[in-house]
Residue frames as a rotation matrix with the C-alpha (Angstrom) as fourth column:
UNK 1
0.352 0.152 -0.923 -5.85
-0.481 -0.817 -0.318 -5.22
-0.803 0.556 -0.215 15.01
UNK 2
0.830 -0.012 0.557 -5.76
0.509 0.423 -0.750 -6.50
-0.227 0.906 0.358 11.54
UNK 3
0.071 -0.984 0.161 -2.01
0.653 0.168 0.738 -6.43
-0.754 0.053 0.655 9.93
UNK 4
-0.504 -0.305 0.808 -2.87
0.728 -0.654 0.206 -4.24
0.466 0.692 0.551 6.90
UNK 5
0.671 0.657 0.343 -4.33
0.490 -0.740 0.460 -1.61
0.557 -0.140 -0.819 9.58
UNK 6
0.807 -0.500 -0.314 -1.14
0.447 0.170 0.878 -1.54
-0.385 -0.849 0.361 10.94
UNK 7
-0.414 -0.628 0.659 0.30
0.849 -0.004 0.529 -0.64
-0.329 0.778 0.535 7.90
UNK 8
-0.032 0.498 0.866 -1.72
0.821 -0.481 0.307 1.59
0.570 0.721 -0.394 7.06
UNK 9
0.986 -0.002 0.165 -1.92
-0.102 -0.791 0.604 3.61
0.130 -0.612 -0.780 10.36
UNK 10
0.217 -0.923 -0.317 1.79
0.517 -0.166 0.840 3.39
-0.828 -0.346 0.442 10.66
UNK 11
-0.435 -0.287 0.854 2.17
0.787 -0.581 0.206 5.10
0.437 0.762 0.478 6.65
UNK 12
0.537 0.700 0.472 -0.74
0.490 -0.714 0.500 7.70
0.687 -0.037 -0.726 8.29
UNK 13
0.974 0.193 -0.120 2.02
0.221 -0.680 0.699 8.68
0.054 -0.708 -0.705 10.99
UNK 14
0.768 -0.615 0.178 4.46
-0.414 -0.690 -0.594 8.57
0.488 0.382 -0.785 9.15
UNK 15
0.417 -0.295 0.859 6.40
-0.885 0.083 0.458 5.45
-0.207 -0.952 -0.227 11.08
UNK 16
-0.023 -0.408 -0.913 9.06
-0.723 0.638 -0.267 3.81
0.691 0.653 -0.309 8.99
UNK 17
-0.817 -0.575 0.041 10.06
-0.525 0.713 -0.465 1.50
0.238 -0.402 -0.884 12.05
UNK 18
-0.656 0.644 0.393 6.32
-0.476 0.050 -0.878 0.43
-0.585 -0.763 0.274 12.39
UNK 19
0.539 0.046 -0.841 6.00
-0.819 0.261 -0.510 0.10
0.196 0.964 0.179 8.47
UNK 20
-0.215 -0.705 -0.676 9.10
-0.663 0.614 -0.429 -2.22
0.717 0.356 -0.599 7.99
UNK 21
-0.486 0.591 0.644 7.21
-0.798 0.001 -0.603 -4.23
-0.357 -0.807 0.471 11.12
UNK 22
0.509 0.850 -0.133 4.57
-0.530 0.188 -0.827 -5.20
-0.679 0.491 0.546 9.12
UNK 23
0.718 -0.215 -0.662 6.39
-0.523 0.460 -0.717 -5.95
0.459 0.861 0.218 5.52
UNK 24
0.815 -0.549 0.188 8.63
0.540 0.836 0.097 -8.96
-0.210 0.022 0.977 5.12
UNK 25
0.246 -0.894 -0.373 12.32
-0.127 -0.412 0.902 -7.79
-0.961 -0.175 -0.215 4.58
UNK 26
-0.863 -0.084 0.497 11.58
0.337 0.638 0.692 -9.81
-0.376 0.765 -0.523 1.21
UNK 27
0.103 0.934 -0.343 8.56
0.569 -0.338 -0.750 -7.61
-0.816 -0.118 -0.566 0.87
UNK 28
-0.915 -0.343 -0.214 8.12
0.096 -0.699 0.709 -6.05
-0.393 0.628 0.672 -2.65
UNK 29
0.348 0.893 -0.285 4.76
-0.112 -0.262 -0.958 -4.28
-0.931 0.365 0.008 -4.79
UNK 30
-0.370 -0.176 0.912 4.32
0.746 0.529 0.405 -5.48
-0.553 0.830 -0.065 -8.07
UNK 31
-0.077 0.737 -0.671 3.32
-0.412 -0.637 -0.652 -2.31
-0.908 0.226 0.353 -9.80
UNK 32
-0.135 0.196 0.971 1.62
0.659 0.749 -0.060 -3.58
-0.740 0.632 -0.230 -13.18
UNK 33
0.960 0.124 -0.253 1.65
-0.045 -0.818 -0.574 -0.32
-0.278 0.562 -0.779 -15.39
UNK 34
0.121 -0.830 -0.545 5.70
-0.934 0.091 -0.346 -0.73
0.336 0.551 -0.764 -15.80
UNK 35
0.673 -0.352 -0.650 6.10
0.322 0.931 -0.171 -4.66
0.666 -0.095 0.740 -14.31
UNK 36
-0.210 -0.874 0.438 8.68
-0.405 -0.330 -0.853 -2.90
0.890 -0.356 -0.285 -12.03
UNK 37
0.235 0.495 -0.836 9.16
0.644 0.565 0.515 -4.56
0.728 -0.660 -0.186 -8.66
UNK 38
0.079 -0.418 0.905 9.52
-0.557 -0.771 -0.308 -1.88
0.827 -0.480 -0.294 -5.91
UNK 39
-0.114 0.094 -0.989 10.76
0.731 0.682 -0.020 -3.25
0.672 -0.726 -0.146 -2.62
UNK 40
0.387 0.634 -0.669 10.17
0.871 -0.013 0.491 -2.49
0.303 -0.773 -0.558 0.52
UNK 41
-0.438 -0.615 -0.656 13.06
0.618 -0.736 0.278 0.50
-0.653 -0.284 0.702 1.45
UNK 42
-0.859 0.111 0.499 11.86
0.415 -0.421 0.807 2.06
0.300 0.900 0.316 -1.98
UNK 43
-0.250 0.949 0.192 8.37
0.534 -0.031 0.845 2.21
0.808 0.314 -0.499 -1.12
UNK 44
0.335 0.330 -0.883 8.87
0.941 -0.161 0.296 3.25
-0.044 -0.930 -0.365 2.48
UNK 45
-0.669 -0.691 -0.273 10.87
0.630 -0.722 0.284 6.15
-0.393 0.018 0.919 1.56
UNK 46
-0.703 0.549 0.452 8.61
0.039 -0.605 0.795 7.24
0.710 0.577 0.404 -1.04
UNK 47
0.053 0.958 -0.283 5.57
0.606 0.194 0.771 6.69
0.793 -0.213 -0.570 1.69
UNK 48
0.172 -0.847 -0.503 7.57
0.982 0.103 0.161 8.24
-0.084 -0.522 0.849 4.26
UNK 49
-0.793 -0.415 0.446 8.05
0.606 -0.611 0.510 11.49
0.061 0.674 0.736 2.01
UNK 50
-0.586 0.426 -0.689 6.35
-0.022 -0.859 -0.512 14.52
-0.810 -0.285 0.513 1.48
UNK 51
-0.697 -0.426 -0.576 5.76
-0.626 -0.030 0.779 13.29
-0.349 0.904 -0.246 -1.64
UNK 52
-0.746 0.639 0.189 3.23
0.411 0.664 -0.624 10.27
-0.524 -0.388 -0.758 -0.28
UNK 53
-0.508 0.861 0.024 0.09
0.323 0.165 0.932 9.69
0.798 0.481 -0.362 -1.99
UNK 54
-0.725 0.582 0.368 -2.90
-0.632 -0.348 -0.693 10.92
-0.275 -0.735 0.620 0.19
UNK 55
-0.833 0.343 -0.434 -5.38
0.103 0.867 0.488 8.07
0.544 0.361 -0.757 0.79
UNK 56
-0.711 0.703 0.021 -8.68
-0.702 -0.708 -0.070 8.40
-0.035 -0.065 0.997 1.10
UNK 57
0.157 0.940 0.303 -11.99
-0.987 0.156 0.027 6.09
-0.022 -0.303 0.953 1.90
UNK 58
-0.518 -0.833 0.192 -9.65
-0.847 0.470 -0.247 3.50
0.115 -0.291 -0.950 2.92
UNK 59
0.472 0.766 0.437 -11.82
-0.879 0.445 0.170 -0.03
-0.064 -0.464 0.883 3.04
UNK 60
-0.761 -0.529 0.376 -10.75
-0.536 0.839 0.095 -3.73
-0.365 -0.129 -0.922 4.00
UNK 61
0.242 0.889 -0.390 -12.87
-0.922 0.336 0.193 -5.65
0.303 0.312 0.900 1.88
UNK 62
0.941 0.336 -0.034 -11.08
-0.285 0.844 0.454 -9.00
0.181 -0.418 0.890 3.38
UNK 63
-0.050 -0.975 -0.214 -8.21
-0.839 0.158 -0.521 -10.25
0.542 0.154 -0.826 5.21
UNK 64
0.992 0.127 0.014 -6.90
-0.114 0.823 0.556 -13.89
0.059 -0.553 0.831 6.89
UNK 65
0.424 -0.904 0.048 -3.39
-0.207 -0.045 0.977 -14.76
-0.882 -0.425 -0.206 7.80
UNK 66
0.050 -0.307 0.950 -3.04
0.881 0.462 0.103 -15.58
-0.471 0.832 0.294 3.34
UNK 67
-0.463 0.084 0.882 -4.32
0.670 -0.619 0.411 -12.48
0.580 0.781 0.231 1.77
UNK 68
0.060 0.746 -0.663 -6.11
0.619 -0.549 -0.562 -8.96
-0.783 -0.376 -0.495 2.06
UNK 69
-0.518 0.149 0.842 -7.82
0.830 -0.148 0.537 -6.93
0.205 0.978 -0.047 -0.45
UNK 70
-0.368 0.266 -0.891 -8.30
0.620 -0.644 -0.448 -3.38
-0.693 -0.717 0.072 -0.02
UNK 71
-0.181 0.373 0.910 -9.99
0.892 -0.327 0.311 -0.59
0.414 0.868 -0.274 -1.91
UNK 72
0.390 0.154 -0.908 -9.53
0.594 -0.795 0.120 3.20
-0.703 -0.586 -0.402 -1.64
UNK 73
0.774 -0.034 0.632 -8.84
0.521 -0.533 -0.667 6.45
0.360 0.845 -0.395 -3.60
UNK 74
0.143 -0.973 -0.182 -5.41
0.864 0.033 0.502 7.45
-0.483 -0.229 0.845 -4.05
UNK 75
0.952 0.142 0.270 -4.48
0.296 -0.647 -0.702 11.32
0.075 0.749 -0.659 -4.73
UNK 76
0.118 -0.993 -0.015 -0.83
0.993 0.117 0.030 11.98
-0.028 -0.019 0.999 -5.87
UNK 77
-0.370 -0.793 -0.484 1.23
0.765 -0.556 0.326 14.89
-0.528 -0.249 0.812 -5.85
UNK 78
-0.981 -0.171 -0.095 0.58
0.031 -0.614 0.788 16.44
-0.193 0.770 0.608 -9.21
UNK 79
-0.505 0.863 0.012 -3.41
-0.754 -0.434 -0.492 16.15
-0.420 -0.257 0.870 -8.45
UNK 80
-0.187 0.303 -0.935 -4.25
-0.493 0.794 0.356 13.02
0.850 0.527 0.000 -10.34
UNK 81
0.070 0.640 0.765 -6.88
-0.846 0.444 -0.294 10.26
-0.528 -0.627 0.573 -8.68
UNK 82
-0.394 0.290 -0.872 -7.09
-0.380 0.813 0.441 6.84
0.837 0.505 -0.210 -8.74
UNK 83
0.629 0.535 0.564 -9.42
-0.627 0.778 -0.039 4.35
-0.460 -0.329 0.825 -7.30
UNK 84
-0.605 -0.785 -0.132 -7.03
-0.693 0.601 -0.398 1.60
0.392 -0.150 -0.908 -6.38
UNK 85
0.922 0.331 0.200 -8.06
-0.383 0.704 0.598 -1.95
0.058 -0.628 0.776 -5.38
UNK 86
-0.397 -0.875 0.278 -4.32
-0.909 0.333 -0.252 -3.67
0.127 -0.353 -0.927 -3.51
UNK 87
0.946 0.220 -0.237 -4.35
-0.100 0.896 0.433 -7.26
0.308 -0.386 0.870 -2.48
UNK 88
0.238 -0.917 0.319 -1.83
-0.933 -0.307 -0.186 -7.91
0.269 -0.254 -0.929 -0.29
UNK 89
0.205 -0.283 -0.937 0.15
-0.216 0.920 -0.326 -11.60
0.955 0.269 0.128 0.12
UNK 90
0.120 -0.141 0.983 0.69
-0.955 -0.288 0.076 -12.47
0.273 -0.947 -0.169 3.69
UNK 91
0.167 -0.474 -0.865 3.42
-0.081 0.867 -0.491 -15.46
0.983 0.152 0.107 5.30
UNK 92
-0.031 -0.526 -0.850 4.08
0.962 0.214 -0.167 -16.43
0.270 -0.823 0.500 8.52
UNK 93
0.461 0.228 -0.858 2.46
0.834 -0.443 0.330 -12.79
-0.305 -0.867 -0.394 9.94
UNK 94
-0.460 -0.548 -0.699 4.13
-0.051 -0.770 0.636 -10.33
-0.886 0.328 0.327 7.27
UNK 95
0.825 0.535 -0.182 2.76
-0.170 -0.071 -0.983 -8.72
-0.539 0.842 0.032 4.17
UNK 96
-0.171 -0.931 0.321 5.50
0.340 0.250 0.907 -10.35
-0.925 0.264 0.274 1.42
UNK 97
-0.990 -0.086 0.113 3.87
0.141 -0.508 0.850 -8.60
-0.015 0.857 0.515 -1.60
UNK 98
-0.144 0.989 0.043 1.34
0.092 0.056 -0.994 -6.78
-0.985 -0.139 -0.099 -2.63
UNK 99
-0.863 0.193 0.468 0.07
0.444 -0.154 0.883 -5.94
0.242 0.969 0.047 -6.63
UNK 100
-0.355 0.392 -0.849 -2.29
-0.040 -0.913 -0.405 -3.12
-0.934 -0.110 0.340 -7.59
UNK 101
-0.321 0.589 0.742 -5.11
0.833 -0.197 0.517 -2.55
0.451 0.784 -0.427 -10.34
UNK 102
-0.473 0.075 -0.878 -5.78
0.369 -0.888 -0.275 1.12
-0.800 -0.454 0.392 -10.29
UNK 103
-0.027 0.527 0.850 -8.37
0.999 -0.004 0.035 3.27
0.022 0.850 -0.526 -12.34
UNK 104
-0.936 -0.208 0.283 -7.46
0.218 -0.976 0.006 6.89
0.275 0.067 0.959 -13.47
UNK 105
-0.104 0.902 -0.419 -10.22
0.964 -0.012 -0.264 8.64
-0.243 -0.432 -0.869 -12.02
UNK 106
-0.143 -0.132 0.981 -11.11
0.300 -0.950 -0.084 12.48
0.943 0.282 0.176 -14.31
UNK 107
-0.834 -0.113 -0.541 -10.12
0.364 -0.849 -0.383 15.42
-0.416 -0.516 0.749 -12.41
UNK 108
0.034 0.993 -0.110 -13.56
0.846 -0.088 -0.526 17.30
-0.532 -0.075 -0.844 -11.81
């Protein structure tokens, strides 16, 4: 099974100790709207949470033991959509960062 499906089905059940697995301990998401780095506790909490995004036509467009680039639509809390594309860094069998380009997507 492919390392960001692991991640992903471990946020889908809600399985911090299956999450933190996966990411590097040194593991952080560049988010590029504020430059803020979130690490890895931050993000699990917030994934973790009732609060979680709800992801939606989830697609690996390519991973290898360097990188993986995903695309899927992301609805938050307060109803807002984006169409997210992630690439995720990967060392030695752990995702060590990922970074996000995300397009607001009108509410219908």
């Amino acid at each position: 099974m492919s390392l960001i499906q692991k991640l992903y089905d471990a946020q889908e059940n809600k399985d911090l100790e299956k999450y933190n697995e996966v990411l590097s301990e040194d593991y952080y998401w560049l988010q590029h709207s504020t430059g803020k780095h979130i690490t890895r506790e931050e993000l699990g909490k917030w994934f973790m949470s009732d609060d979680a995004p709800r992801t939606e036509n989830q697609r690996i467009i390519y991973e290898n033991d360097e990188i993986g680039v995903v695309h899927s639509f992301v609805t938050f809390k307060d109803g807002s959509r984006q169409a997210v594309l992630i690439v995720y860094i990967i060392k030695d069998g752990k995702i060590i960062r990922s970074e996000t380009g995300a397009t607001n997507i009108p509410n219908k």
